[in-house]
C-alpha positions as CSV (number, residue, x, y, z in Angstrom):
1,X,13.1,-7.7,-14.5
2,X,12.8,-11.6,-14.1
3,X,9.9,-14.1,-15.1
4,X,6.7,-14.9,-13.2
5,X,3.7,-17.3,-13.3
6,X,0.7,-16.4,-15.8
7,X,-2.8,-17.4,-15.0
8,X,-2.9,-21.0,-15.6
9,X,-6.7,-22.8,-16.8
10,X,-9.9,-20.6,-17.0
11,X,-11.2,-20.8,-13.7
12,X,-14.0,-18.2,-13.4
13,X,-12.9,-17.3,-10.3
14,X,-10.1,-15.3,-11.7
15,X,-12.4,-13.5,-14.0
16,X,-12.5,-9.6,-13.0
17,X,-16.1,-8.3,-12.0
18,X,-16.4,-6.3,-15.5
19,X,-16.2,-10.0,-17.0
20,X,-18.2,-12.2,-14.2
21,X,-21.2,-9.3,-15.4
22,X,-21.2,-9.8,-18.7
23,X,-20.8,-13.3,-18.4
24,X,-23.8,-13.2,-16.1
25,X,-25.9,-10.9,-18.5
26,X,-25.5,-13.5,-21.6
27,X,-25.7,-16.4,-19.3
28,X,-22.7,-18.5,-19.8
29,X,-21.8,-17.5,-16.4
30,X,-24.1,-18.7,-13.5
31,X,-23.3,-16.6,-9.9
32,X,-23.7,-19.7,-7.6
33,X,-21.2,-21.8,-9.8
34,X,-18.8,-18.4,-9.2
35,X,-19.5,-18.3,-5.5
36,X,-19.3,-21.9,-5.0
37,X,-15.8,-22.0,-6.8
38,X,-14.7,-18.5,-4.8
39,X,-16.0,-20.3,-1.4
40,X,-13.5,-23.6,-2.6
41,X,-10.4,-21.8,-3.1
42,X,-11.2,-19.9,0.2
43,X,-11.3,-23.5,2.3
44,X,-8.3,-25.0,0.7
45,X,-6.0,-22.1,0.7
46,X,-6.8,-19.8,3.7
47,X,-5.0,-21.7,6.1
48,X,-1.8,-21.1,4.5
49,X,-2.7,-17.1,3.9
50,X,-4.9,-16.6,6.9
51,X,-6.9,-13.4,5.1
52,X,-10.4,-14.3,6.6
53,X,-11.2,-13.3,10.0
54,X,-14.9,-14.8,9.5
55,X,-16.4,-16.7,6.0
56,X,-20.1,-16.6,5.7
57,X,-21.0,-19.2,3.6
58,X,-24.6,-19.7,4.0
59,X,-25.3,-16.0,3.0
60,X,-22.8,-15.7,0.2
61,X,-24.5,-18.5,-1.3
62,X,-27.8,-16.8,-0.4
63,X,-27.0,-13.9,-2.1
64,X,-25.2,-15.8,-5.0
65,X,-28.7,-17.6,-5.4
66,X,-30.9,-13.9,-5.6
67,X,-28.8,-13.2,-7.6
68,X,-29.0,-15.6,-10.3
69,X,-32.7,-15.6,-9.9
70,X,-32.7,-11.5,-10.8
71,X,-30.0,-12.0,-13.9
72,X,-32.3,-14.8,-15.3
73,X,-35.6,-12.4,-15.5
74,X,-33.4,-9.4,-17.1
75,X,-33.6,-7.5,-13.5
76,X,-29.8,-7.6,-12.2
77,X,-29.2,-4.8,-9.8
78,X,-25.7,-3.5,-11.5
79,X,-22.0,-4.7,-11.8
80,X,-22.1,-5.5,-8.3
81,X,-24.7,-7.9,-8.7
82,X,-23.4,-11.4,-8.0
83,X,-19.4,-10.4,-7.5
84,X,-17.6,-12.0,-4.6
85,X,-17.0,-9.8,-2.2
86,X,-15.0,-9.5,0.8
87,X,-15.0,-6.6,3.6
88,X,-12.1,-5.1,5.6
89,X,-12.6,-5.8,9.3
90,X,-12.8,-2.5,9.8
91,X,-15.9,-1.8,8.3
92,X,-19.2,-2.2,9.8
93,X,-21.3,-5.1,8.2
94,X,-24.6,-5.8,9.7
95,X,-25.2,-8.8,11.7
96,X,-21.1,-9.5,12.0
97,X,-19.1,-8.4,14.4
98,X,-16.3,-5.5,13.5
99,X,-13.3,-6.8,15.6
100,X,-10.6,-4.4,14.2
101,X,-7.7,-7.3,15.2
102,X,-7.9,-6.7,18.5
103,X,-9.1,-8.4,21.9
104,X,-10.4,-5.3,23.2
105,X,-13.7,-5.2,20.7
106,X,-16.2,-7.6,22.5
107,X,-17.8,-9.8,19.4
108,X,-21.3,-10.1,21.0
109,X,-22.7,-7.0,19.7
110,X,-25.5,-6.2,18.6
111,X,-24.3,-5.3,15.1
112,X,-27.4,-3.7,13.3
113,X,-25.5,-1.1,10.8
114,X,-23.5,-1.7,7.6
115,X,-20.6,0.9,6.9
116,X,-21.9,3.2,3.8
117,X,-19.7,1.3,1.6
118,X,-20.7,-2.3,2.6
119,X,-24.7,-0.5,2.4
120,X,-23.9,0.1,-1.6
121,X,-22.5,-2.8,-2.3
122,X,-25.3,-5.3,-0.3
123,X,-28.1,-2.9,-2.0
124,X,-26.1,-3.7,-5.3
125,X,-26.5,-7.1,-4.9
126,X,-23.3,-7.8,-4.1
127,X,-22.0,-11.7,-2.8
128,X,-20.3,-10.6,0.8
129,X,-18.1,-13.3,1.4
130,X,-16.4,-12.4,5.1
131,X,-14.7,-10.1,6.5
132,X,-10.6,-10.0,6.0
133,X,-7.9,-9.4,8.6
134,X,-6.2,-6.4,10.1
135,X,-3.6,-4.9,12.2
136,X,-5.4,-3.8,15.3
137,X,-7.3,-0.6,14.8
138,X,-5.6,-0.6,11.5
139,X,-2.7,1.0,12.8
140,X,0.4,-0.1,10.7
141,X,1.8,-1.4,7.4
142,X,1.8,-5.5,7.9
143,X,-1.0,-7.4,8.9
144,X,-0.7,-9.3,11.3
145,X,-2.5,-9.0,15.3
146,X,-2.8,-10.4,18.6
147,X,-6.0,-11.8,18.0
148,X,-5.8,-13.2,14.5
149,X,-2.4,-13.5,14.2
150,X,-0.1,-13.1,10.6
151,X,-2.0,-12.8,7.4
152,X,0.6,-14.1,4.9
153,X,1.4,-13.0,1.0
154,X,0.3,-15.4,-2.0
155,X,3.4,-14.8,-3.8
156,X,5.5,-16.4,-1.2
157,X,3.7,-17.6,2.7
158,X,6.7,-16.5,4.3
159,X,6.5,-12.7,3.2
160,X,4.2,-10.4,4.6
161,X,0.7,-9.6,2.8
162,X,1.1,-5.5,3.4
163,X,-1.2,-3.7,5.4
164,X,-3.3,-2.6,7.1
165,X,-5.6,-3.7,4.5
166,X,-3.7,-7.1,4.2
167,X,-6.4,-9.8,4.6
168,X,-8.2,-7.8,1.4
169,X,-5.2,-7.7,-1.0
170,X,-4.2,-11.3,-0.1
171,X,-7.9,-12.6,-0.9
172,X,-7.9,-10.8,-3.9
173,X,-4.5,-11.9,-4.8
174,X,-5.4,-15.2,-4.4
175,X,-8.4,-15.4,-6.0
176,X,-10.6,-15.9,-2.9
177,X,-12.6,-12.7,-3.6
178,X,-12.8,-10.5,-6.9
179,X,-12.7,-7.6,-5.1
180,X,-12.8,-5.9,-1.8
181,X,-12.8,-2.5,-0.3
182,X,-10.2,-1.7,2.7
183,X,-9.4,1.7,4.2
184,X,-6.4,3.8,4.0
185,X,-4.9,6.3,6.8
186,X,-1.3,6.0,5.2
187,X,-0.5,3.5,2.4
188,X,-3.2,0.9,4.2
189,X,-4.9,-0.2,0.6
190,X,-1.3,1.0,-1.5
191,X,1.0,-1.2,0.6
192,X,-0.4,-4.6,0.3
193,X,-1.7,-4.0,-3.3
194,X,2.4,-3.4,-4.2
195,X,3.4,-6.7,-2.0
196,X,0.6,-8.5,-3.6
197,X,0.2,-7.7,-7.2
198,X,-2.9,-6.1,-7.2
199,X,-4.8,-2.6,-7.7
200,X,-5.8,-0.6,-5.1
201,X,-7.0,3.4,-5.3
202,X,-7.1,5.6,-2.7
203,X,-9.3,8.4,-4.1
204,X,-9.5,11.7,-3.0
205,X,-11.0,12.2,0.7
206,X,-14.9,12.5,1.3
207,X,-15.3,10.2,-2.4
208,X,-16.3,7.4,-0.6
209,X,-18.1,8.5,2.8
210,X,-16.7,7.1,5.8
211,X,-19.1,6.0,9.1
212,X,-18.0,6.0,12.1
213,X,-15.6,8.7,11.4
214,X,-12.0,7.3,12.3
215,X,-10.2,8.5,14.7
216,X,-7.7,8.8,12.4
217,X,-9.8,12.1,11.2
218,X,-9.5,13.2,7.7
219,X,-6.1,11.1,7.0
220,X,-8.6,7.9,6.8
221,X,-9.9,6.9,3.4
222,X,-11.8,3.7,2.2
223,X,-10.8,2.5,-1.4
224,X,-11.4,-0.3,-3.6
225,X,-8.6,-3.2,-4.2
226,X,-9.3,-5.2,-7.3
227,X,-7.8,-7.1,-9.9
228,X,-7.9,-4.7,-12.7
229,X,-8.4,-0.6,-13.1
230,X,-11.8,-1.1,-15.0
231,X,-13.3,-3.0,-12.0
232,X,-11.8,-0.1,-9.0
233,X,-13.0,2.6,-11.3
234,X,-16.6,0.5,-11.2
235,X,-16.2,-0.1,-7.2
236,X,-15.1,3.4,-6.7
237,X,-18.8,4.7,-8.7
238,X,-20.4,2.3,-6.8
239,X,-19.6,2.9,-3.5
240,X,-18.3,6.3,-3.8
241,X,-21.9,7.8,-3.5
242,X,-23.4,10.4,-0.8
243,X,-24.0,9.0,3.0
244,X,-25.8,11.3,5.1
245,X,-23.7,9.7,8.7
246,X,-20.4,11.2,6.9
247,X,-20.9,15.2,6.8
248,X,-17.5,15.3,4.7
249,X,-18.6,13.1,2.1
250,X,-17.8,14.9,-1.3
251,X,-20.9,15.5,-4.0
252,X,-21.0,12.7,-7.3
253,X,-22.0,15.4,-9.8
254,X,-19.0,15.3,-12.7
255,X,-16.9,12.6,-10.8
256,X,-18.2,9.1,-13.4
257,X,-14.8,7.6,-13.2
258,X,-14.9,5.4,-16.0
259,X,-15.4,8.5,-18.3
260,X,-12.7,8.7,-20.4
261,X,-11.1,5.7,-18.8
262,X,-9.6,4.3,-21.8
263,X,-8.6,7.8,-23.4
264,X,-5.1,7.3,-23.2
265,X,-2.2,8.8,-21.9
266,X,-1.4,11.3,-25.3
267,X,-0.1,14.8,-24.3
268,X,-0.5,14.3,-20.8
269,X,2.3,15.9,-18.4
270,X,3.7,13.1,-15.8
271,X,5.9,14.2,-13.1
272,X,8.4,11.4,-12.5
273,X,10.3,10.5,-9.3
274,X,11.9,7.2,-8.5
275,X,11.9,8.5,-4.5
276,X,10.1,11.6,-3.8
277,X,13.5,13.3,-3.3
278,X,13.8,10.4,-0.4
279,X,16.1,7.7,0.1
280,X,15.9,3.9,0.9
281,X,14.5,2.5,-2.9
282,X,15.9,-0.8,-3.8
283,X,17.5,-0.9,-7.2
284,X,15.5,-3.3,-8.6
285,X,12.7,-1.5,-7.8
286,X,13.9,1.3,-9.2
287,X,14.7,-0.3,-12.4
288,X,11.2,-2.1,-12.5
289,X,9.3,1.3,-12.0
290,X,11.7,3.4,-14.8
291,X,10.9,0.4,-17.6
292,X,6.9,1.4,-16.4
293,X,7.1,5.2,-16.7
294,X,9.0,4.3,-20.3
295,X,5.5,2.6,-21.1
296,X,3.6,5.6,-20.4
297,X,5.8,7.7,-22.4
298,X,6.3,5.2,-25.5
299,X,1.8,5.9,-25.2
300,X,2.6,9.7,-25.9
301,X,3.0,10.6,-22.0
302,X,5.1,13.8,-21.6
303,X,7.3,12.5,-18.7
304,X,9.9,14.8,-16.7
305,X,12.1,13.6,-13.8
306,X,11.3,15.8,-11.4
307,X,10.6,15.0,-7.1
308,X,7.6,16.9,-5.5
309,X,7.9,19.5,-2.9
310,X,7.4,17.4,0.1
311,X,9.6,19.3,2.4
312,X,11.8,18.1,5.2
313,X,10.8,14.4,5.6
314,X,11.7,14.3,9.6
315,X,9.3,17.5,9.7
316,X,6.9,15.8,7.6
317,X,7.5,12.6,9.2
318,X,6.5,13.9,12.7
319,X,3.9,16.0,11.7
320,X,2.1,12.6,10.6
321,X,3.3,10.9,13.7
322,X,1.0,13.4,15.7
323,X,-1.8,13.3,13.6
324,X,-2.0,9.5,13.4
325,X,-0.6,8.2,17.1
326,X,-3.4,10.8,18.6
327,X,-5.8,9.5,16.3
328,X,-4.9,5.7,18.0
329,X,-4.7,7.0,21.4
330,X,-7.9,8.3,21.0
331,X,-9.2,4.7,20.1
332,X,-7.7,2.9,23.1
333,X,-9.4,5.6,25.1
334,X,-12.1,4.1,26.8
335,X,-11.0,0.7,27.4
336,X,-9.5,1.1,30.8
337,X,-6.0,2.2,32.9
338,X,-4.1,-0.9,31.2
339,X,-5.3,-1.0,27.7
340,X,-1.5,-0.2,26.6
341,X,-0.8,-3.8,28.5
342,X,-3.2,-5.1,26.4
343,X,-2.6,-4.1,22.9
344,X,0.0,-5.0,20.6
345,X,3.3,-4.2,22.1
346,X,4.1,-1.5,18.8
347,X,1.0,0.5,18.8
348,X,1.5,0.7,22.6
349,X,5.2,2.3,22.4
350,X,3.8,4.6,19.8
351,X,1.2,6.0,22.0
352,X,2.9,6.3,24.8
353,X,5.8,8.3,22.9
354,X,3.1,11.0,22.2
355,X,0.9,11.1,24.8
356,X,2.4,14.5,25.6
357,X,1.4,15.9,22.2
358,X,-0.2,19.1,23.5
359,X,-3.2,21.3,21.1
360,X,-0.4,23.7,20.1
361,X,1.4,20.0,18.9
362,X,-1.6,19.2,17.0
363,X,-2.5,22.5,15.4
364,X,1.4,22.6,14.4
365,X,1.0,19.1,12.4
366,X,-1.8,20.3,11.0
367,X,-0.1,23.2,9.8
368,X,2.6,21.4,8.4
369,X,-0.1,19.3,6.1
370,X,-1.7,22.2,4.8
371,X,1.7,23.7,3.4
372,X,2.2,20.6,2.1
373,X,-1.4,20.6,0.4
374,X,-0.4,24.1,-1.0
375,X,2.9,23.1,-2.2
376,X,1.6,20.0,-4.4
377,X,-1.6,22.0,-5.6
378,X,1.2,23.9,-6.8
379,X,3.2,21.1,-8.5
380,X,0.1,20.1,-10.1
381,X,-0.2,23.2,-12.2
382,X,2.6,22.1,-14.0
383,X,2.1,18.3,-13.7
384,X,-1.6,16.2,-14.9
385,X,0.1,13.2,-12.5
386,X,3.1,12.1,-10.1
387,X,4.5,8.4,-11.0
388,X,6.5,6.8,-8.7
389,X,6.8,3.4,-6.8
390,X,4.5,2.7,-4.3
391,X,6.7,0.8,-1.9
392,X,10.9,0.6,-1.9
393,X,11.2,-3.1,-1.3
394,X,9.0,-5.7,-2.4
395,X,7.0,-8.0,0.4
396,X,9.7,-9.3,3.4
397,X,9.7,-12.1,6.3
398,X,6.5,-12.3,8.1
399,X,8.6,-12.2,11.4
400,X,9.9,-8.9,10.5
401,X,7.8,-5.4,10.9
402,X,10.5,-3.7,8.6
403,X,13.0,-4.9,6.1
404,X,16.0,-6.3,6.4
405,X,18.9,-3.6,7.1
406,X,16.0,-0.6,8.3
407,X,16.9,2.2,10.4
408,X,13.3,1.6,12.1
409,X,11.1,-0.9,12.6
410,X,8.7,1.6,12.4
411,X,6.2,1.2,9.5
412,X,6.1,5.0,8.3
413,X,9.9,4.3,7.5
414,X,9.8,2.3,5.0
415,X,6.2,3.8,3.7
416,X,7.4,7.3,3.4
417,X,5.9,7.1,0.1
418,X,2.3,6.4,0.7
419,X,1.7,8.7,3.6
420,X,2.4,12.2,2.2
421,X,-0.7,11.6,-0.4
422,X,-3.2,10.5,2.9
423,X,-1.9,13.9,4.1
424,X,-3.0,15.8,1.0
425,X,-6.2,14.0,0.8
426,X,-4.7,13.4,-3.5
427,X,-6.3,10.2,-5.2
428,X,-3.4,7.7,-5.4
429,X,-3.6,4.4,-7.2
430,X,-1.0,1.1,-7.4
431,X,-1.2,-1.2,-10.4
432,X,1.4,-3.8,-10.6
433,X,4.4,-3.1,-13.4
434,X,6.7,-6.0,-12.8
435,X,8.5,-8.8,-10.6
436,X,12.4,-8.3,-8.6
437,X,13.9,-11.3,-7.3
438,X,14.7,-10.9,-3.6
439,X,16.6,-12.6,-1.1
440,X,16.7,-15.8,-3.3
441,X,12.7,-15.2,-4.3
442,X,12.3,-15.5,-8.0
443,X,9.7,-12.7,-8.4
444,X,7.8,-10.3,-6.1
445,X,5.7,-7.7,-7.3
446,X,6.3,-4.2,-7.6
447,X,3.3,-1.6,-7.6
448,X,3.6,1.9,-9.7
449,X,1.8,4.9,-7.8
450,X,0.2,7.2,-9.7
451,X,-0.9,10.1,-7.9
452,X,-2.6,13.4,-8.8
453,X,-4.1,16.7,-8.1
454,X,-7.0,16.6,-5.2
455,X,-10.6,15.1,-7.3
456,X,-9.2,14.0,-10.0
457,X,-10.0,10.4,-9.4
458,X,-11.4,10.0,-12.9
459,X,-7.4,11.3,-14.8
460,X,-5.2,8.5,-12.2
461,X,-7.9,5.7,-13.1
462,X,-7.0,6.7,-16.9
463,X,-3.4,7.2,-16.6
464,X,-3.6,3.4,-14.3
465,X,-5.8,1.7,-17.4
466,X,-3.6,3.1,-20.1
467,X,-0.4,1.5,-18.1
468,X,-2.5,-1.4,-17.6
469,X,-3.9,-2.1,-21.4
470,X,0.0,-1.8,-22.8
471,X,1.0,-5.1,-19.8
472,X,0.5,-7.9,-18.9
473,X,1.4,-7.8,-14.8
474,X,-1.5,-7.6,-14.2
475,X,-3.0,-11.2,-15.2
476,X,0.1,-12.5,-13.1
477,X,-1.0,-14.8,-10.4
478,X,0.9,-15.9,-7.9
479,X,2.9,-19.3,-8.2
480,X,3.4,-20.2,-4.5
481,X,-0.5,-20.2,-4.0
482,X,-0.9,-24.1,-5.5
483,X,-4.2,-26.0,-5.1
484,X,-5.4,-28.7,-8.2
485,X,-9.3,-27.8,-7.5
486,X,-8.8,-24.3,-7.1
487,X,-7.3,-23.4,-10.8
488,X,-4.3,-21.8,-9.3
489,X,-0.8,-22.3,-11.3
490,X,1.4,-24.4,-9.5
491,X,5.0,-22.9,-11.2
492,X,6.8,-20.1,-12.7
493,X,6.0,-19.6,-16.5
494,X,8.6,-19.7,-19.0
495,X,7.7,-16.5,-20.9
496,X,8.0,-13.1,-19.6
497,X,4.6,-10.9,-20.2
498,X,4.3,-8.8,-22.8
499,X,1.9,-6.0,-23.8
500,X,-1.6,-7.0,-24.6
501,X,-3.3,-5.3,-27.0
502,X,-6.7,-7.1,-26.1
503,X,-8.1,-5.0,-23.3
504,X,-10.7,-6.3,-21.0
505,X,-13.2,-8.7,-22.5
């Protein structure tokens, strides 16, 4: 494990939304002051990070303003209410254009609908910053596109931010939004929330209604990516409500997740595997990720070694290929005879190796996911959780699409353990558990997965805060993202975190 940066000054704009409300409530906090500082470190530092694919000032102020106005006569419309707020650009948001990275999506509209997520949160009161970049059609695991070209990682410009959700998780990281809520058809909100140092959850599928319906099918989810398990298991209540335009959306009835947030880890049965029974995890990764599952134990934690039955990874591996490089030909459908000229050069070679996929293909893929469903419902008799790392290597080169020394460039190689839960439909969260030095970097951060039994949300939120309320790598931020006016710490700390015993404010 090696030292890293700690928050440096008190800028609010750090503050997680749990403390921005109850700032707001007593009145020492004021939500245009937040906005206008959020809106600040946004000017001075996206240029460097490139997370913003549009910023709308004038109505984030707007809304900052309504805000304030509603907290001062005692009507505030919930934690949402005044919390800066950034959107996936994959996600409708009325009167913006939904580009999705690519040069295909004409900008001129008319855009008239919010996505049932962005609905919550702007009838929450919410301060909706911009939208944030990625991949086009949100097809891999970096972030970068033809049309808006490389979103870049706070921790270090030159490494990649994740993806697909990788505009959100550097905004976050950065402290240009408190949260945000990105979607996830394969790692897309886990990825970058490991390379950045943040918290992301994907919950269990139809918990947060989805409109359109991806084409991606029943492998998409959307999630929240925050700065703290309190605030996702908030987003996740908020947002995570019934839509009538998503048929699969799941009922709320017994799913509050910050019930029993903070009830500890005591007694509870964790299933530990440092690589799902895969290969390919770098050592000090490895070593970061045992030190965190030690945590959970020292809290009482029953912890066994033990890998899931995931089967065959090239079997698994291709049955997800089918499912998800259909799902993208089926996007570019539509868009004329050369759209595979037109697109970015990966996502083209993809489709065109499986445009043969026949039905019998399909159903076959689908067949091997639901084994795969059966097989960890079964695990989970025997185990509350799975722990593992949520990515083998920490953040690499922006010019690269895999890391150094891969066997494939392709992203599923080196995300073989993110997929396999999207697959499942299981709730999987990443909270950040520690720094490696790589490649002459002094830290990177390294995310811990927790993943468990399909709708129980609620138990990975409380296993995530318990890990959480014993650390500290969580108020890291990141040391290469400088800026005097923006409150952002400009070198490595001297001390090493160690476990607070404070808990949110």
């Amino acid at each position: 494990m090696v030292e890293g940066s700690e928050l440096a000054g008190t800028s609010v704009r750090w503050l997680t939304a749990t403390q921005l409300h109850k700032g707001y409530a007593a009145g020492t906090l004021d939500p245009v002051e937040v906005c206008e500082q959020v809106l600040a470190a946004i000017e001075e530092l996206d240029d460097q990070l490139n997370a913003f694919v549009s910023v709308h000032r004038d109505e984030a102020l707007a809304a900052a303003t309504g805000s304030r106005r509603r907290f001062e006569q005692g009507r505030a419309l919930g934690p949402a209410d005044g919390i800066p707020t950034c959107i996936k650009d994959i996600l409708l948001t009325r009167g913006h254009p939904t580009l999705r990275g690519s040069t295909l999506v004409e900008a001129a509209g008319p855009w008239t609908e919010d996505a049932p997520a962005v609905a919550r949160l702007r009838e929450g009161g919410a301060v909706l910053l911009g939208r944030t970049t990625t991949p086009e059609f949100a097809w891999k695991g970096t972030t970068d596109s033809i049309r808006h070209g490389v979103t870049t990682n706070p921790w270090d410009p030159g490494r990649t931010a994740g993806g697909s959700s990788g505009g959100s998780a550097s905004a976050v990281a950065a402290g240009m939004s408190t949260w945000s809520v990105g979607t996830d058809g394969g790692g897309s909100v886990r990825i970058p929330a490991a390379f950045t140092g943040t918290v992301a959850l994907k919950p269990t599928y139809g918990r947060i209604p989805l409109w359109p319906a991806s084409p991606y099918g029943t492998l998409s989810h959307a999630g929240p990516m925050t700065r703290s398990v309190r605030d996702a298991a908030t987003l996740l209540d908020l947002i995570g409500v019934p839509d009538d335009r998503d048929w699969s959306h799941l009922p709320t009835a017994g799913m509050p997740s910050l019930a029993g947030l903070d009830d500890g880890v005591a007694g509870l049965r964790v299933a530990f595997s440092l690589s799902l029974g895969w290969d390919g995890v770098d050592e000090g990764v490895s070593a970061v990720v045992t030190q965190a599952v030690q945590v959970l134990a020292d809290a009482g934690a029953v912890v066994e070694q033990v890998d899931p039955p995931l089967g065959e990874r090239a079997v698994l591996e291709h049955a997800f290929h089918v499912l998800w490089f259909t799902g993208a030909a089926k996007v570019l459908r539509g868009y004329g005879e050369d759209v595979l000229d037109r697109v970015d050069p990966g996502l083209a070679r993809q489709v065109r190796r499986y445009a043969d996929c026949s039905a019998q293909d399909y159903l076959d893929a689908v067949s091997v996911r639901m084994e795969l469903g059966r097989a960890m419902g079964a695990f989970h008799r025997d185990h509350d959780v799975l722990v593992c790392p949520t990515m083998p290597v920490a953040a690499f080169s922006t010019d690269r699409q895999s890391p150094p020394g891969w066997s494939s460039d392709l992203w599923t190689s080196w995300a073989a353990l993110t997929y396999p839960f999207n697959m499942t439909q299981q709730p999987a969260l990443s909270v950040p558990c520690g720094l490696v030095a790589d490649g002459g970097h002094a830290g990177l951060p390294v995310g811990l997965q927790v993943v468990g039994a399909r709708h129980t949300d609620a138990l990975v939120l409380r296993v995530g805060q318990a890990y959480e309320q014993a650390t500290r790598w969580h108020t890291l931020r990141p040391p290469r993202s400088t800026g005097a006016s923006t409150g952002m710490s400009t070198g490595a700390s001297s001390a090493t975190p160690t476990p607070s015993t404070t808990g949110d404010p």
